[in-house]
C-alpha positions in Angstrom: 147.8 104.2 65.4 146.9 104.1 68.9 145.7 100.7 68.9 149.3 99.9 67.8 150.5 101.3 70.4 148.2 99.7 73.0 148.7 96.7 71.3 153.0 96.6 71.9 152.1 97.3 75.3 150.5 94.7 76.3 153.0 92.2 74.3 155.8 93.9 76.2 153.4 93.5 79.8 152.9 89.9 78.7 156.7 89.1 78.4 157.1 90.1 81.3 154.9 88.6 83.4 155.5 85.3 81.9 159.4 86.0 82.4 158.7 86.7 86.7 156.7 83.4 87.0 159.2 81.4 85.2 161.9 82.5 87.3 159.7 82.2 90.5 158.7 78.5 89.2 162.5 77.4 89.7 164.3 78.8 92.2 167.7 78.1 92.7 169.1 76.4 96.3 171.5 79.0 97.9 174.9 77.6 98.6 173.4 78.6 102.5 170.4 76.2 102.2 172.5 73.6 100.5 175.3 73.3 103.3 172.6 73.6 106.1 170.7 70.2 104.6 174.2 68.5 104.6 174.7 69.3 108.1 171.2 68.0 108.9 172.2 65.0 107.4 175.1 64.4 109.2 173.9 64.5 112.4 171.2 62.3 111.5 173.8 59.5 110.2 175.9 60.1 113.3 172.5 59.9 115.6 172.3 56.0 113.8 175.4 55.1 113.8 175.7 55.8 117.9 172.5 54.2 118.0 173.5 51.1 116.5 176.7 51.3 118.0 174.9 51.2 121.6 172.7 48.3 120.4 176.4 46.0 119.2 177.5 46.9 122.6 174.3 46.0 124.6 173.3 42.0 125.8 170.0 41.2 126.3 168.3 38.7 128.1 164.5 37.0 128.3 163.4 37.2 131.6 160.5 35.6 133.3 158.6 36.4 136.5 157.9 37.9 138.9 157.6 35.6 142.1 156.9 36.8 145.5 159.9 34.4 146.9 162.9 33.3 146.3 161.6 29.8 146.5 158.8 30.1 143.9 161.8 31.3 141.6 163.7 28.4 142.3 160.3 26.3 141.4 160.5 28.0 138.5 164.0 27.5 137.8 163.7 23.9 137.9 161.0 24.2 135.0 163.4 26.3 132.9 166.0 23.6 133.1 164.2 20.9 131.9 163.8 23.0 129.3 167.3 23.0 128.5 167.1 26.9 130.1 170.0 27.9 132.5 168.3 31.3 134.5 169.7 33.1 137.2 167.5 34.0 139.9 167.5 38.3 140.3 166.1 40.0 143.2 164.2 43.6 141.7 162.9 46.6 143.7 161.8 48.5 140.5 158.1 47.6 141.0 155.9 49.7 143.7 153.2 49.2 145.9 150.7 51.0 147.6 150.7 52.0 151.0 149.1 54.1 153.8 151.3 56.6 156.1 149.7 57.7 159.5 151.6 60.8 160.7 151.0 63.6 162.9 151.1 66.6 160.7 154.1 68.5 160.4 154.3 71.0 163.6 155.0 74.8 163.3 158.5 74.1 164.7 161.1 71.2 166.0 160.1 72.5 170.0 156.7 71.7 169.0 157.2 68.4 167.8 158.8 67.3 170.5 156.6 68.0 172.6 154.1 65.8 170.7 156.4 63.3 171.0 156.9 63.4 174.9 153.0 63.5 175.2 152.8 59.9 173.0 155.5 59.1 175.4 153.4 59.4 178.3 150.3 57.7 176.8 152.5 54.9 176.3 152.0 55.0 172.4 154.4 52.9 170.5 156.4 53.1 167.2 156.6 56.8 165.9 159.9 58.6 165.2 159.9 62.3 164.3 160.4 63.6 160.2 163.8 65.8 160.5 163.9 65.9 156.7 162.2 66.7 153.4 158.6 68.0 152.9 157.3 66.2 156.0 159.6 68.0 158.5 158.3 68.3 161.9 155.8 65.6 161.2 155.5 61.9 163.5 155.5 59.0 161.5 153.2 57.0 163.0 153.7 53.7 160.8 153.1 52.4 157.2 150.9 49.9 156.6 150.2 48.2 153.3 146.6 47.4 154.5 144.1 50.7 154.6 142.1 48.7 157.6 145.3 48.3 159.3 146.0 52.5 158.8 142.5 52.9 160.0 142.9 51.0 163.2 146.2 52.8 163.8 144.3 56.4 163.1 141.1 55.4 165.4 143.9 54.5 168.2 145.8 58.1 168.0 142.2 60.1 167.5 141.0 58.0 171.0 143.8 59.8 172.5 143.1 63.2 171.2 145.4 63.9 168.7 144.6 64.2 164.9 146.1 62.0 162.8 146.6 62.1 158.6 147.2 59.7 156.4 149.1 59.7 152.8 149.1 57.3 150.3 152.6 56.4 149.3 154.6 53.5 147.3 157.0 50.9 148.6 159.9 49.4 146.8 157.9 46.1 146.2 160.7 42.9 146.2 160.2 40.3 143.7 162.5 37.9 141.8 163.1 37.1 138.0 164.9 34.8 136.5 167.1 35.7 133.4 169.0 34.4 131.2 171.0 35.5 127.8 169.3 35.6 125.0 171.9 34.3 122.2 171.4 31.2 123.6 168.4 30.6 121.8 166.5 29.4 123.7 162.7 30.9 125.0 160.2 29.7 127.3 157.3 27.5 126.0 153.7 28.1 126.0 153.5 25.3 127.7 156.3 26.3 130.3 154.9 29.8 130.6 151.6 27.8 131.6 153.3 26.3 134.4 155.0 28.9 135.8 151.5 30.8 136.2 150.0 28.3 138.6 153.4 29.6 141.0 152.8 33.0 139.7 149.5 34.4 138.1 151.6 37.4 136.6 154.3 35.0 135.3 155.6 36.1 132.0 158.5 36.5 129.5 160.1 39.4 128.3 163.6 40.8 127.4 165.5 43.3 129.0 169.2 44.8 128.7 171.7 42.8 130.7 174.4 44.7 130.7 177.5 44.8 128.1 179.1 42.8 125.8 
């Protein structure tokens, strides 16, 4: 009779495990997770429709350049207008360039700075004018240069008078013009064109870039 008994047992155990990993196969979504993944979802469709709805509102342009003057540009211009391409010249300081800064380093205190200032005064040294602001403070600007032989003739002058000059690398606004024009017009610059504009400008190129609003 015990084996009977052992037997119902382990019917009854196998009912029930095979009961637990049905009901663990196929959970059911709480009304929580459900109304979280709808929230999801609508800031995702409201993220797109601002995004589009920025794009509708945005004009774009093609753009070509750059050109280190104003009259290369108009060069330029000409070749877009034979073209059947009606650009506008734009003057941009977004691009950098290097440069060297040759400065007395900043002084323990404005008193002390002066006084390095009267003593360039008396050796009859030229363009300087003391930092009042910023991480420099107290420091003498003894000119920027865009040429590192240039800063090294300017340090080699100060160190000849016994002071001891720095120099930091910096970047400059760097002016150069492009010429744009809309893009519904239809209209893009030629290979050929583009070929053209590179023997006024080496870095001569197209690209496209927001022009303000519709």
């Amino acid at each position: 009779m015990k084996w009977i008994v052992y037997l119902l047992l382990l019917v009854n155990l196998g009912v029930f495990v095979w009961h637990f990993q049905s009901g663990s196969a196929t959970p059911v979504p709480s009304t929580a997770s459900a109304e979280h993944e709808d929230a999801v979802l609508s800031l995702v469709l409201l993220k797109e429709y601002e995004q589009q709805k920025q794009d509708e509102n945005t004009r774009w342009c093609y753009s070509v350049g750059p050109f280190e003057t104003k009259e290369l540009a108009g060069t330029a211009a000409t070749i877009l207008h034979a073209a059947g391409i009606q650009a506008q010249r734009r003057l941009s300081t977004e691009a950098r360039r290097k440069a060297y800064w040759v400065l007395l380093p900043p002084a323990e205190s404005r008193e002390a700075a002066k006084k390095n200032i009267a003593r360039l005064k008396q050796l009859k040294v030229d363009d300087y004018f003391l930092v009042q602001t910023g991480d420099m403070v107290n420091a003498v600007s003894l000119g920027v240069f865009t040429m590192f032989e240039s800063a090294h003739r300017r340090i080699k002058e100060i160190q000849d008078l016994g002071f001891k000059p720095a120099i930091e690398k910096i970047e400059l606004p760097k002016r150069e013009y492009w010429l744009d024009w809309p893009q519904e017009s239809g209209r893009s610059v030629t290979e050929s064109d583009l070929n053209n504009i590179r023997k006024l400008s080496p870095e001569g190129r197209q690209i496209e870039r927001s022009c303000g609003k519709v």
